[in-house]
N, CA, C and O of each residue as an XYZ file, in Angstrom:
896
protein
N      -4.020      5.666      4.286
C      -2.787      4.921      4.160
C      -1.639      5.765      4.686
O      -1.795      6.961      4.932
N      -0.331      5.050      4.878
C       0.525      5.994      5.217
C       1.564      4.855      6.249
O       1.501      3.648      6.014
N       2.184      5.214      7.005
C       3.100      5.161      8.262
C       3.409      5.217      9.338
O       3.099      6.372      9.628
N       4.039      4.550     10.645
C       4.576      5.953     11.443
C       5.804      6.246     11.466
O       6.674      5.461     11.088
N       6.114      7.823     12.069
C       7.570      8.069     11.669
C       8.174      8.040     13.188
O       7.813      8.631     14.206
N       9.239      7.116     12.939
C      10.082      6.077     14.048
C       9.817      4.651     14.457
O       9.356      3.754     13.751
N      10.219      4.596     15.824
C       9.521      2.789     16.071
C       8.376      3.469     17.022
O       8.226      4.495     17.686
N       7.573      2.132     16.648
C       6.783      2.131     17.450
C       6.154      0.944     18.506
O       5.466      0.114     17.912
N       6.241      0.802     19.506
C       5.608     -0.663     20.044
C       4.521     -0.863     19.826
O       3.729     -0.137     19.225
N       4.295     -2.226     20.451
C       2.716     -2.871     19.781
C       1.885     -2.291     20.533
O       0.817     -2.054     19.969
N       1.959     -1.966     21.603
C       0.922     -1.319     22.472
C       0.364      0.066     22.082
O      -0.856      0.216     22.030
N       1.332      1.239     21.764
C       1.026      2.390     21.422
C       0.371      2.108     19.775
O      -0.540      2.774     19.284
N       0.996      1.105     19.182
C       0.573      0.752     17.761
C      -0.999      0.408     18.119
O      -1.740      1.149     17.473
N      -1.489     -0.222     18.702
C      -2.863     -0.956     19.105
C      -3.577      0.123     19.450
O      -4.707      0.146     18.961
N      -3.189      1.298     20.344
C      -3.663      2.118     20.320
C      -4.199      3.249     19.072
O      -5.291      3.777     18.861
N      -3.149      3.313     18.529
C      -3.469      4.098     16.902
C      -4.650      3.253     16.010
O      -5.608      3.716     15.391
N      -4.364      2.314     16.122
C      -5.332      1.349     15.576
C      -6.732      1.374     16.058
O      -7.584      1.344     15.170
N      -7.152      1.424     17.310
C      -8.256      0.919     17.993
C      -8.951      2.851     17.599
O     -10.080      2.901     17.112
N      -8.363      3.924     17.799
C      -8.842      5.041     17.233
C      -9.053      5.178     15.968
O      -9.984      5.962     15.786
N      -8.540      4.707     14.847
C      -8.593      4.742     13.442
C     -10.343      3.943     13.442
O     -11.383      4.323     12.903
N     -10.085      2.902     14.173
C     -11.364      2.179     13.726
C     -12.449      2.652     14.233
O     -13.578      2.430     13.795
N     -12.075      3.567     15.516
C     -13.536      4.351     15.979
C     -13.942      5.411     15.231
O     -15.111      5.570     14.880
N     -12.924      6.246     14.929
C     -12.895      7.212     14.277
C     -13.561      6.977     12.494
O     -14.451      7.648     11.971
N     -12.902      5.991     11.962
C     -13.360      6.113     10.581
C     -13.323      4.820      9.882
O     -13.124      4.715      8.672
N     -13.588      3.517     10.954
C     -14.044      2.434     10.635
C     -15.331      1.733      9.699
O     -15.483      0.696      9.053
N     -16.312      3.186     10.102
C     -17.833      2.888      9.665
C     -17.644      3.706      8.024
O     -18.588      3.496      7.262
N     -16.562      4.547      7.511
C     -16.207      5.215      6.279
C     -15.220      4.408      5.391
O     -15.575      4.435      4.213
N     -14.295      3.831      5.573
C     -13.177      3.265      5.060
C     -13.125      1.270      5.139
O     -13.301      0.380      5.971
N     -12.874      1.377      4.118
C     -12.753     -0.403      3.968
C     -11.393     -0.558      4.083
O     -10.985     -1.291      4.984
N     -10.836     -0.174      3.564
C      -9.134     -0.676      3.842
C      -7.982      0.402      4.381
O      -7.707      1.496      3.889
N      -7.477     -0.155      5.382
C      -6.120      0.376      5.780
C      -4.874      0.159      5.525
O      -4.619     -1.033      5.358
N      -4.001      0.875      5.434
C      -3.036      0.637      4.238
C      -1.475      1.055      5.034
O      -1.009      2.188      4.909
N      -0.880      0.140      5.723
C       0.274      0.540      6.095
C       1.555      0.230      5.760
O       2.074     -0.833      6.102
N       2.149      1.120      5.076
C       3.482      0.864      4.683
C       4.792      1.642      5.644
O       4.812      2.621      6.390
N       6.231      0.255      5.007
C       7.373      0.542      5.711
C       7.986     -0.328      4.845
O       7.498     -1.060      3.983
N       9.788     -0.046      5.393
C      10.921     -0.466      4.744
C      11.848     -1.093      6.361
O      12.748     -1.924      6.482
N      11.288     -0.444      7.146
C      11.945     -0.611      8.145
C      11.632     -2.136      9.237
O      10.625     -2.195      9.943
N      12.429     -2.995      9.203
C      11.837     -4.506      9.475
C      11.713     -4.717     10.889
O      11.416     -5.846     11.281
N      11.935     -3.616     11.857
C      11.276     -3.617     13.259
C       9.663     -3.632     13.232
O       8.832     -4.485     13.543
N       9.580     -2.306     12.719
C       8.450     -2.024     12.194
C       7.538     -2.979     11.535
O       6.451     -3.094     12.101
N       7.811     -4.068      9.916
C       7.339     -5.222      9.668
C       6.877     -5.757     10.735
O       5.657     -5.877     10.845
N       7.804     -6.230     11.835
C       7.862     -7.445     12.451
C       6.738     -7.241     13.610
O       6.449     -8.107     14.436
N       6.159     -5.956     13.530
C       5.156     -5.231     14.645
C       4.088     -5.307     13.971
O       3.008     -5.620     14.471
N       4.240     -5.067     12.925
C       2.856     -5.718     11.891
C       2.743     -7.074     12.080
O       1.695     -7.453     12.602
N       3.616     -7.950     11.766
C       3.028     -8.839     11.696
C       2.143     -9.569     13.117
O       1.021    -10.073     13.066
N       2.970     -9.447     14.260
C       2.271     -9.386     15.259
C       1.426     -8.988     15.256
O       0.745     -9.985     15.496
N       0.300     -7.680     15.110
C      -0.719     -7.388     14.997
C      -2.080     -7.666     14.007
O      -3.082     -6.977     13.817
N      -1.522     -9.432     13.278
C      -2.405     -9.879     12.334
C      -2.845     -8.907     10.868
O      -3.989     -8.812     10.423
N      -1.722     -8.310     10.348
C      -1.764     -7.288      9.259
C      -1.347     -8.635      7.987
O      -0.523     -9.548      8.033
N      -2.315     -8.230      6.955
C      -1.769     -9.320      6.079
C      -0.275     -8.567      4.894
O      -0.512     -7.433      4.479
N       0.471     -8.913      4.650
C       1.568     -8.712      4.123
C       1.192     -8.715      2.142
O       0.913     -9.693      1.447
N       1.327     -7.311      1.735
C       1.683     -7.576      0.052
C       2.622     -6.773     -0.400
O       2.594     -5.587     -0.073
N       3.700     -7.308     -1.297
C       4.670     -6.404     -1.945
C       4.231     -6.181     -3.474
O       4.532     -6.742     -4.527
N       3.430     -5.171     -3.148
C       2.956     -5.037     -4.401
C       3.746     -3.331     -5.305
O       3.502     -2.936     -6.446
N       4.794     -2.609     -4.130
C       5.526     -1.911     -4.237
C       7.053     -2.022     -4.240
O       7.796     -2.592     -3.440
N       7.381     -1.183     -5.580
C       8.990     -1.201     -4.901
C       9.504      0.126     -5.068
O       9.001      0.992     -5.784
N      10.977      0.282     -4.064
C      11.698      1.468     -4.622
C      12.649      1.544     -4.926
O      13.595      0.999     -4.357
N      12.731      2.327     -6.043
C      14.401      1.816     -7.013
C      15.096      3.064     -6.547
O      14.718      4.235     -6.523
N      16.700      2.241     -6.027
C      17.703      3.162     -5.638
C      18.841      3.265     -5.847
O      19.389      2.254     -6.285
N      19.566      4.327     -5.664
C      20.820      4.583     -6.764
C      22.019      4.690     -5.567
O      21.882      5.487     -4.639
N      23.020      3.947     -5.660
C      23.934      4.544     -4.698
C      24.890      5.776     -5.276
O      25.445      5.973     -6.357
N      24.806      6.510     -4.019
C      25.564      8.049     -4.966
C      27.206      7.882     -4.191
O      27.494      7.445     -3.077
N      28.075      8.420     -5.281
C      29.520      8.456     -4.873
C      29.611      9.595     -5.596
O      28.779     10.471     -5.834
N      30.733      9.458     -5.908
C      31.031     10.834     -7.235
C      29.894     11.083     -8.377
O      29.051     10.227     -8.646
N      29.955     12.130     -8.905
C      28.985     12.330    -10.171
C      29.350     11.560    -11.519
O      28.589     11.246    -12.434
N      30.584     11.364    -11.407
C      31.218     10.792    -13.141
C      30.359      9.678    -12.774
O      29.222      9.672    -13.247
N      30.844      8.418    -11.748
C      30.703      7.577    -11.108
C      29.141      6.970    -11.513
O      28.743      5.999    -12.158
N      28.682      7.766    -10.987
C      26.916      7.641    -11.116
C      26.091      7.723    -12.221
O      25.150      7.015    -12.581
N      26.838      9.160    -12.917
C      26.663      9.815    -14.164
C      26.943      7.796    -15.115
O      25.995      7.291    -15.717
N      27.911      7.279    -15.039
C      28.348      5.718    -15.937
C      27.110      4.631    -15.324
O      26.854      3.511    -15.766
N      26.683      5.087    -14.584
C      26.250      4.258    -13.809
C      24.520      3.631    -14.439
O      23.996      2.522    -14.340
N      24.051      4.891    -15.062
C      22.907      5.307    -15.348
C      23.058      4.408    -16.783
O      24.084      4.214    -17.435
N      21.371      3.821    -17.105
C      21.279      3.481    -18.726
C      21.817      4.092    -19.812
O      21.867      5.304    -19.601
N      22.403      3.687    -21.283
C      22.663      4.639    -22.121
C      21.702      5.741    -22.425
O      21.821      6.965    -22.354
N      20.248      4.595    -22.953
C      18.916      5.432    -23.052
C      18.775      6.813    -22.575
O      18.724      7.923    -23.104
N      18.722      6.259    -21.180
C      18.557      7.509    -20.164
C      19.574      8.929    -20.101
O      19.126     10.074    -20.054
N      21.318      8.501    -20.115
C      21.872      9.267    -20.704
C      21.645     10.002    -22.024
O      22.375     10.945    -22.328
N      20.720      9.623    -22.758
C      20.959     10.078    -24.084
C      19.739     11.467    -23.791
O      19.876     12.672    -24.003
N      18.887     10.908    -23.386
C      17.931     11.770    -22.604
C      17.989     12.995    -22.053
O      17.440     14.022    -22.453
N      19.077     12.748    -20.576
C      19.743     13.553    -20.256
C      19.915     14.256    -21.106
O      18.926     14.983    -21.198
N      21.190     14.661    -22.389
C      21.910     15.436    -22.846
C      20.750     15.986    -23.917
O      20.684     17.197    -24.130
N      19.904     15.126    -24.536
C      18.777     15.846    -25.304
C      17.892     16.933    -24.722
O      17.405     17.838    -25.398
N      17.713     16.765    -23.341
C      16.753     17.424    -23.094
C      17.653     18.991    -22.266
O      17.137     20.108    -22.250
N      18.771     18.725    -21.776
C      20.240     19.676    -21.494
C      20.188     20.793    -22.704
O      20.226     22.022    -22.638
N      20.103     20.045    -23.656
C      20.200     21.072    -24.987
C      18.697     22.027    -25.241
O      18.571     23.181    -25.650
N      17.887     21.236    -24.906
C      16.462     21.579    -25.187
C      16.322     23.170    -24.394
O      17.268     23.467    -23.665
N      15.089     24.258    -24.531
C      14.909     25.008    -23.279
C      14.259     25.031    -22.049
O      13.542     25.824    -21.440
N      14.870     23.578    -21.810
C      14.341     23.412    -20.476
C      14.996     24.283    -19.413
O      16.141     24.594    -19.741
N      14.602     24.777    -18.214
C      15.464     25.064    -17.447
C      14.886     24.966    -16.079
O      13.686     25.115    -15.850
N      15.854     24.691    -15.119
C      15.484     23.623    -13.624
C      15.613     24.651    -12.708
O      16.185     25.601    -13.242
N      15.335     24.853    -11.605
C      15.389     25.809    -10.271
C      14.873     24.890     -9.396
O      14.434     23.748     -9.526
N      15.058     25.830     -8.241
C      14.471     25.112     -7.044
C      12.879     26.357     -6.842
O      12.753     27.528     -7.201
N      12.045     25.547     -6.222
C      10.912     26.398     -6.079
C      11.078     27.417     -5.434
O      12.132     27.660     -4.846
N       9.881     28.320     -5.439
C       9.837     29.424     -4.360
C       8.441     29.445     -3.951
O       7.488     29.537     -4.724
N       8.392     29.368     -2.889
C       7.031     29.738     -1.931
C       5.728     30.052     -2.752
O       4.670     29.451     -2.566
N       5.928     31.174     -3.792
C       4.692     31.667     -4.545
C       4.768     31.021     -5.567
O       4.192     31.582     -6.499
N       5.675     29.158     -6.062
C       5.314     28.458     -7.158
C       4.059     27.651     -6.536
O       3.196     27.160     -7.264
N       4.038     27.577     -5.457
C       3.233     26.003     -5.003
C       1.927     26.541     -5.698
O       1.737     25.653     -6.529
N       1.009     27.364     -5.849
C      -0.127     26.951     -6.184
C       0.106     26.859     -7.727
O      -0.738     26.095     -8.196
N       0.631     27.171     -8.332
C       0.821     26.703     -9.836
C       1.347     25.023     -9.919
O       0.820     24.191    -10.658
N       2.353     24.784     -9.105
C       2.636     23.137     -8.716
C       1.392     22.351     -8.588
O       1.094     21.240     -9.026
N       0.659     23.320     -7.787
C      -0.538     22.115     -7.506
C      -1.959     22.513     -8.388
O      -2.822     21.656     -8.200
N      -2.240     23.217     -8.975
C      -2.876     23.044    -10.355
C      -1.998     21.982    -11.644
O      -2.689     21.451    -12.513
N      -0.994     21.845    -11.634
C      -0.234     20.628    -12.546
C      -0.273     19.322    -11.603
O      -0.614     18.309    -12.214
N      -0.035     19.175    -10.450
C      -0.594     18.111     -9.759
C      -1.841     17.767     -9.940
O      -2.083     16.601    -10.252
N      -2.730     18.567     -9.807
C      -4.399     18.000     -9.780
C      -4.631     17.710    -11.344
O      -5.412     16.807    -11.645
N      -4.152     18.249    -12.084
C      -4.394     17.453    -13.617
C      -3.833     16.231    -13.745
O      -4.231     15.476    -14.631
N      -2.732     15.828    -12.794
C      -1.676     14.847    -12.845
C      -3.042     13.627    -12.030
O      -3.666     12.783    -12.672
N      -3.158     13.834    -10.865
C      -3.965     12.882    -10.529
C      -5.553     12.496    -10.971
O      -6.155     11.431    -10.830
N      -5.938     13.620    -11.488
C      -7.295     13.065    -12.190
C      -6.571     12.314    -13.526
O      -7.403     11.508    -13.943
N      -5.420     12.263    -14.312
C      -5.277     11.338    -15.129
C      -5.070     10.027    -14.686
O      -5.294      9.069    -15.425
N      -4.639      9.898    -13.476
C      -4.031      8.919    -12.667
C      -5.479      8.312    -11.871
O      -5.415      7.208    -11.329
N      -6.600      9.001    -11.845
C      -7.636      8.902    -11.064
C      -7.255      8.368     -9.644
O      -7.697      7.315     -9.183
N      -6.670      8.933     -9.209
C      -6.166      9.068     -7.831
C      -6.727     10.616     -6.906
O      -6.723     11.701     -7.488
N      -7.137     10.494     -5.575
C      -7.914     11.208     -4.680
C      -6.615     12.798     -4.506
O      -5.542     12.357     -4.094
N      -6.572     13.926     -4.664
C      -5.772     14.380     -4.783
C      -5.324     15.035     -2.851
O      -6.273     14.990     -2.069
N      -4.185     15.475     -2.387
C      -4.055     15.966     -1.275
C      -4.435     17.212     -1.384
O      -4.405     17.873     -2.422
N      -4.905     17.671     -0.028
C      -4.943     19.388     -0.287
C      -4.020     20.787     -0.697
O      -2.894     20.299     -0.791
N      -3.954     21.472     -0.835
C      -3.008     22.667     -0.918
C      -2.394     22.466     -0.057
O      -1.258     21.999     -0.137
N      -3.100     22.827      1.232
C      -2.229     23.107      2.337
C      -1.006     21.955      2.632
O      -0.137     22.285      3.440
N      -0.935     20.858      2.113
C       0.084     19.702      2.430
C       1.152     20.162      2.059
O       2.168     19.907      2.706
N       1.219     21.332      0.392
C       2.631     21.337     -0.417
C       2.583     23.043      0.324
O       3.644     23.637      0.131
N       1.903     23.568      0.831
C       2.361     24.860      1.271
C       2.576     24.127      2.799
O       2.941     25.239      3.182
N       2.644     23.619      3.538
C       2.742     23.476      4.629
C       4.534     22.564      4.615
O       5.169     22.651      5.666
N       5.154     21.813      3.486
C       5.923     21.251      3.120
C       6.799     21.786      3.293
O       7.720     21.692      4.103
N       6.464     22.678      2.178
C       7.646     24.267      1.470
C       8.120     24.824      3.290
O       9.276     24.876      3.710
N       6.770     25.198      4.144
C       6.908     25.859      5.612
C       8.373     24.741      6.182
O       9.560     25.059      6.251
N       7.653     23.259      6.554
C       8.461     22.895      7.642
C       9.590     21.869      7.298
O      10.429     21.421      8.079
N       9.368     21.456      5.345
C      10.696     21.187      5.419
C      11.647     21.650      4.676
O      12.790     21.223      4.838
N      11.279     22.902      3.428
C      12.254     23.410      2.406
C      12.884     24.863      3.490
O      14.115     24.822      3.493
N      12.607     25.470      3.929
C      12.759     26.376      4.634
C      13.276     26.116      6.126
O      13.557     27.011      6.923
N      13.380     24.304      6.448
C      14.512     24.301      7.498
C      15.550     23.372      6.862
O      16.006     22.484      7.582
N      16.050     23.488      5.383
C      16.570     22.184      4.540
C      16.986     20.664      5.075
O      17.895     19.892      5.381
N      15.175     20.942      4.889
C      15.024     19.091      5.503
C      14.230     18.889      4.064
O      13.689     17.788      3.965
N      14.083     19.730      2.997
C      13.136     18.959      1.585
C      13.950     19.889      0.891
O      14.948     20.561      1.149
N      13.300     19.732      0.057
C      13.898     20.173     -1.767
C      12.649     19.781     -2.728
O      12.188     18.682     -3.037
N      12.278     21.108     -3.080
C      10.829     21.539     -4.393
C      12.071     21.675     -5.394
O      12.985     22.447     -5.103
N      12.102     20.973     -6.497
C      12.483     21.636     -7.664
C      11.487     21.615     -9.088
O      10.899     20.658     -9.592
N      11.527     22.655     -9.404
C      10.652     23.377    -10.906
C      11.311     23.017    -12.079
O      12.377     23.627    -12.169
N      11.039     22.061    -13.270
C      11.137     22.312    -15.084
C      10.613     23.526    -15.300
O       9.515     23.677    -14.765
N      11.156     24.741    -16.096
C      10.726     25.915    -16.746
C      10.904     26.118    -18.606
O      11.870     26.572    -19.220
N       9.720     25.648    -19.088
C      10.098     26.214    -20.120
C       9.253     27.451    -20.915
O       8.158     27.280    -21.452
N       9.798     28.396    -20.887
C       9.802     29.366    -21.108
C       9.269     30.178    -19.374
O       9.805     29.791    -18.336
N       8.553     30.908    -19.372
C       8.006     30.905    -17.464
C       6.684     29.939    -17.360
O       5.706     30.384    -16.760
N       6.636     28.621    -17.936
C       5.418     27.619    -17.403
C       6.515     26.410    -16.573
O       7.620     26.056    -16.984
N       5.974     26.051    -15.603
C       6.342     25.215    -15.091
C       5.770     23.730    -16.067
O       4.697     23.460    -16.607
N       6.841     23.142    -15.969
C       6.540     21.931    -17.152
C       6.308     20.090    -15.812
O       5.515     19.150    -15.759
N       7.277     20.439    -15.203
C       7.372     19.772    -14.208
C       7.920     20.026    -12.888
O       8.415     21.118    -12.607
N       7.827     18.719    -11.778
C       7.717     19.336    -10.106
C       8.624     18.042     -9.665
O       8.455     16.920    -10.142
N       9.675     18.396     -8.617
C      10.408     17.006     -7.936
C      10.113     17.572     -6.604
O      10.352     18.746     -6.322
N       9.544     16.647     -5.719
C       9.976     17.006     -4.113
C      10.199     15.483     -3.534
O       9.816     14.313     -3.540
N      11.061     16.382     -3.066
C      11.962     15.156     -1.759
C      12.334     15.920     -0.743
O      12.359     17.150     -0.706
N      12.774     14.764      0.509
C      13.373     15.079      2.032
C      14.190     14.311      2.116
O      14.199     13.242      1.506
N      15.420     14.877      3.237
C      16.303     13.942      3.292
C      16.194     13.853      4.980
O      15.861     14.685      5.824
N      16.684     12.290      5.073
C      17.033     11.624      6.024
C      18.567     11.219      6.525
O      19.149     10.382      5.835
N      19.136     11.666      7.482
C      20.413     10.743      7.368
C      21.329     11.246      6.245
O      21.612     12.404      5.939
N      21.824      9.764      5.564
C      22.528      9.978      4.328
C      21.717      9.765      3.519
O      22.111      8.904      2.731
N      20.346     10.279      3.222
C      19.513      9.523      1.964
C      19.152     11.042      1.373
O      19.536     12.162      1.709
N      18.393     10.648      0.512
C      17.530     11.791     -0.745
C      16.411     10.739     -0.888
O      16.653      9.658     -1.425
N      14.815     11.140     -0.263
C      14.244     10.442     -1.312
C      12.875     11.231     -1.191
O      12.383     11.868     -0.259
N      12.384     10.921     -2.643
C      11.491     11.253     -3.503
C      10.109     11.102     -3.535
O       9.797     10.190     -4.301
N       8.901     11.789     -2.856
C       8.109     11.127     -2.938
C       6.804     11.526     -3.424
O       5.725     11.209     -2.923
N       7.015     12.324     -4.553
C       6.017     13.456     -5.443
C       6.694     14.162     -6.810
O       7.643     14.944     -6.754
N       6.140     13.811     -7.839
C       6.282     13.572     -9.120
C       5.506     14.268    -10.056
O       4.453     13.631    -10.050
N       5.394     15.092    -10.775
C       4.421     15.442    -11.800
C       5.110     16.063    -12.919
O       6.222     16.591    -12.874
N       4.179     15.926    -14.144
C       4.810     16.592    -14.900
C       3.460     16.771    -15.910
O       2.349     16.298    -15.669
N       3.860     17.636    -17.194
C       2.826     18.117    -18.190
C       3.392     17.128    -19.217
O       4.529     17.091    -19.688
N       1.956     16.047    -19.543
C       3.065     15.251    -21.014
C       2.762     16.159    -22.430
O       3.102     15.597    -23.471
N       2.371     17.024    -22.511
C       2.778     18.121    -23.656
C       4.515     18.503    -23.953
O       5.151     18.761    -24.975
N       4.791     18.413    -22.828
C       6.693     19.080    -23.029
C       7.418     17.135    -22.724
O       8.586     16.815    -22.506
N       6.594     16.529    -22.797
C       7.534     15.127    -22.656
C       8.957     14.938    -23.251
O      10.030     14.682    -22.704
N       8.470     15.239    -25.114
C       9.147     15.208    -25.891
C      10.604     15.940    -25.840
O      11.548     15.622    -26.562
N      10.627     17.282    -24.571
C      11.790     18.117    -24.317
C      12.606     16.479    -22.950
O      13.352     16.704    -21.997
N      12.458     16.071    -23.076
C      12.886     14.666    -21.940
C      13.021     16.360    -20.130
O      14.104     16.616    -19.604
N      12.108     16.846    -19.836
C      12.007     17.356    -18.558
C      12.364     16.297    -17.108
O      13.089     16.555    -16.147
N      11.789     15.418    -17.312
C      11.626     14.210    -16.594
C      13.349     13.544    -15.680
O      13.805     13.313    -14.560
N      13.703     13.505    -17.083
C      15.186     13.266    -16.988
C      16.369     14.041    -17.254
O      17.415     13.655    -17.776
N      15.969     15.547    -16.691
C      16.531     16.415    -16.574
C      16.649     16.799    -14.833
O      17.574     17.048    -14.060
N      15.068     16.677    -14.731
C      14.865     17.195    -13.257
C      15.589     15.733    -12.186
O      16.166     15.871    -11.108
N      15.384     14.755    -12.729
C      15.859     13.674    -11.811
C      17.670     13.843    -11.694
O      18.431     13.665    -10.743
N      17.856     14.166    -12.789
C      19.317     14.252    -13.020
C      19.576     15.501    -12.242
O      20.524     15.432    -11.460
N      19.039     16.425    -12.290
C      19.535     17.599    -11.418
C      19.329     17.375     -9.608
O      19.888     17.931     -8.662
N      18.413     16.448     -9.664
C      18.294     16.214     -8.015
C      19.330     14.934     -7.551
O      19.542     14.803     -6.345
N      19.907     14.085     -8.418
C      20.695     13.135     -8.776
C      21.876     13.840     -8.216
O      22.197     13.558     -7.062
N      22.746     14.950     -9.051
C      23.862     15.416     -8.810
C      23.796     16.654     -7.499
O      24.706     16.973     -6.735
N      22.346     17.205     -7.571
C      22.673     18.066     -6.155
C      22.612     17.108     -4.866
O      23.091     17.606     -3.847
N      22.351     16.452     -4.812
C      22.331     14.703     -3.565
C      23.894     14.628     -3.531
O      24.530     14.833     -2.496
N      24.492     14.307     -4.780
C      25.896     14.130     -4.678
C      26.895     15.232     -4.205
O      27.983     15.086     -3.648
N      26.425     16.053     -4.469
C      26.919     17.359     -3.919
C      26.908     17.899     -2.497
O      27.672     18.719     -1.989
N      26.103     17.401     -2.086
C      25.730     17.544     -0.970
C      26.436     16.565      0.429
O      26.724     16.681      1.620
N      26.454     15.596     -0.671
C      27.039     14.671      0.531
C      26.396     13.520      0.775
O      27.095     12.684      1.348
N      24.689     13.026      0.395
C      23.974     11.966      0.397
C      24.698     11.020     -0.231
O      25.514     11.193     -1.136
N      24.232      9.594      0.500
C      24.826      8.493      0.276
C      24.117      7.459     -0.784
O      24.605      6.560     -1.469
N      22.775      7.939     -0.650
C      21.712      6.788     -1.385
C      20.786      8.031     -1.912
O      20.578      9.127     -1.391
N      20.295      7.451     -3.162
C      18.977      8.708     -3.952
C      18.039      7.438     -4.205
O      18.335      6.505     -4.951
N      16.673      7.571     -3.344
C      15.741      6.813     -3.081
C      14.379      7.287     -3.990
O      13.547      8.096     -3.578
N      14.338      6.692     -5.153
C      13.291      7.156     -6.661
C      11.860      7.210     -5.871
O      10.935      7.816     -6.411
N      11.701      6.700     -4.833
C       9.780      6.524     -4.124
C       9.454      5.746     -4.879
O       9.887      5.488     -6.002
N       8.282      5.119     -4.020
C       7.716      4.053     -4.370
C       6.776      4.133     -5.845
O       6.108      5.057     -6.310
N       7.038      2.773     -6.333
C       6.352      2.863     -7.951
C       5.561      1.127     -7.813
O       6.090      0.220     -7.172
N       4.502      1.016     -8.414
C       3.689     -0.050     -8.947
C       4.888     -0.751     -9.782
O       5.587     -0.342    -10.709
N       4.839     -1.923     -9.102
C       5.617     -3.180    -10.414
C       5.346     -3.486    -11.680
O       4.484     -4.350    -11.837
N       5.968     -2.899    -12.882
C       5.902     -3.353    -13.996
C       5.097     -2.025    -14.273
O       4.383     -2.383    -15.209
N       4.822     -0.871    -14.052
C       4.304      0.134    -13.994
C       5.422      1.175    -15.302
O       6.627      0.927    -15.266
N       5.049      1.973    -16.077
C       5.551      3.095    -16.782
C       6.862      3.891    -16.044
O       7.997      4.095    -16.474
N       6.204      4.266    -14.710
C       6.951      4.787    -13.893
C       8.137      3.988    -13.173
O       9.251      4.417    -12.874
N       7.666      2.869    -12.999
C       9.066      2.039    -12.694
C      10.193      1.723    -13.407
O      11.387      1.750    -13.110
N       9.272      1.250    -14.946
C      10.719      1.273    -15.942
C      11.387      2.493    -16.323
O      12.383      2.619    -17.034
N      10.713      3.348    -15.762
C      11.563      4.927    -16.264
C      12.352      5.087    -15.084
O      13.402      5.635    -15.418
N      12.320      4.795    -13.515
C      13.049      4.833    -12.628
C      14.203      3.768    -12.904
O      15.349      4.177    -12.717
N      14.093      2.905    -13.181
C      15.165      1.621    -13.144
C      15.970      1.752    -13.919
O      17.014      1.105    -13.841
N      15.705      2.751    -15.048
C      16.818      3.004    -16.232
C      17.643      3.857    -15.491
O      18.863      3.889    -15.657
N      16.915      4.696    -14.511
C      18.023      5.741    -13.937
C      18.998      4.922    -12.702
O      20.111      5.415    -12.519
N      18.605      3.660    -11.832
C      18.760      3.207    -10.436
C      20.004      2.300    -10.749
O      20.658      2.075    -11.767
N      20.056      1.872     -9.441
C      21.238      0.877     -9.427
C      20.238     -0.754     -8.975
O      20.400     -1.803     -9.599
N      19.422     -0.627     -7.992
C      18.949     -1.719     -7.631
C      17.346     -1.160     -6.731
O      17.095      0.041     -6.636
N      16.697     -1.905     -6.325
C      15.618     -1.674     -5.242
C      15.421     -2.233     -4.394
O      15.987     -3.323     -4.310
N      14.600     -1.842     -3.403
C      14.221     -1.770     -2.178
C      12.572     -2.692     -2.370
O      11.851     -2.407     -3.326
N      12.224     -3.571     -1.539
C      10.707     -3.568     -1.222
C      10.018     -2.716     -0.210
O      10.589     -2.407      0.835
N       8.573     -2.253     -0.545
C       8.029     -1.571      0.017
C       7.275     -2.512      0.799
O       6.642     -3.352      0.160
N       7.217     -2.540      2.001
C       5.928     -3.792      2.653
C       4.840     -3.208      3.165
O       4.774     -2.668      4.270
N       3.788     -3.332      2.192
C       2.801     -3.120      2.228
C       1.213     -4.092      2.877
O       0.628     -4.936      2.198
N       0.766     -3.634      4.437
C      -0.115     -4.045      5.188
C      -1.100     -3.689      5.304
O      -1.420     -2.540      5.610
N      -1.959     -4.789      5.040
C      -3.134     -4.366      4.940
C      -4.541     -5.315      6.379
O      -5.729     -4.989      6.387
């Protein structure tokens, strides 16, 4: 599953296609292409892709921090400041966190029973996009265990999000909505226009915990 990154025409698209199916047609039952971008849709649909929105992504428009900060659920505020008080404490990663990140990832997706990515994806990340600040790793610390993980890249005027984990042992410290809140106000700080939560399952745990933080969402169009 996955994308491509830019436009693409139908011809070079047909081409990607006609290799996927030589390549790993006789292994794989379904192909899975997602976008937001409606050039892109509209190249799917031409190419007989059947259409499901079975994704969305909830997004926050960023202005000032007060602004945003009002903007957010009470709930979620309350969260915020509980878990502010708590000993949580947030950083941005460093190079020699990723393999501890991704031992809390791989517990994260065998609960999720989801196929996990390799190492090399979040060390190769950290390489080509935290180290030319085109991403952002940030770490929950409580005490020196990493409790939880945010990574995002930015585009343009955006921030968005597309890797999540956390330990639900420290839930109760609200980490979750500490780390979102800290990537929330460094977006604003920065100058981003939109903070894009990544895509979540409808009616999903993870969605109602994004939507308390968002302003509105996005559909994901998902082809199959």
């Amino acid at each position: 599953y996955g994308g491509p990154i830019g436009r693409i025409d139908n011809e070079v698209m047909n081409f990607y296609l006609e290799y996927i199916k030589l390549n790993y047609g006789e292994s794989y039952d379904i192909f899975e292409l997602n976008s937001k971008d409606p050039e892109i849709i509209n190249s799917y649909n031409d190419l007989d892709f059947e259409l499901q929105n079975n994704f969305i992504s909830p997004v926050i428009e960023l202005s000032d921090i007060e602004s945003v900060w009002s903007s957010i659920s009470k709930k979620r505020r309350n969260n915020i400041r509980k878990g502010l008080k708590s000993n949580i404490k947030i950083r941005e990663a460093e190079y020699s966190d990723i393999k501890e990140i991704y031992q809390l990832y791989l517990v994260n997706m065998r609960r999720f029973g989801t196929p996990p990515l390799p190492l090399r994806f979040f060390k190769n990340f950290y390489k080509l996009f935290v180290n030319f600040n085109k991403g952002r790793i940030t770490c929950g610390l409580i005490g020196d265990e990493i409790v939880n993980c945010l990574m995002g890249y930015t585009v343009n005027n955006r921030t968005e999000i597309f890797f999540s984990v956390s330990n639900p042992e420290y839930w109760s410290n609200k980490p979750n909505d500490v780390i979102y809140w800290e990537f929330i106000t460094w977006s604003c700080k920065n100058g981003f226009n939109v903070f894009d939560f990544g895509r979540s399952s409808l009616d999903s745990g993870n969605y109602k915990f994004k939507t308390q933080l968002s302003s509105y969402h996005s559909n994901i169009n998902t082809f199959y």
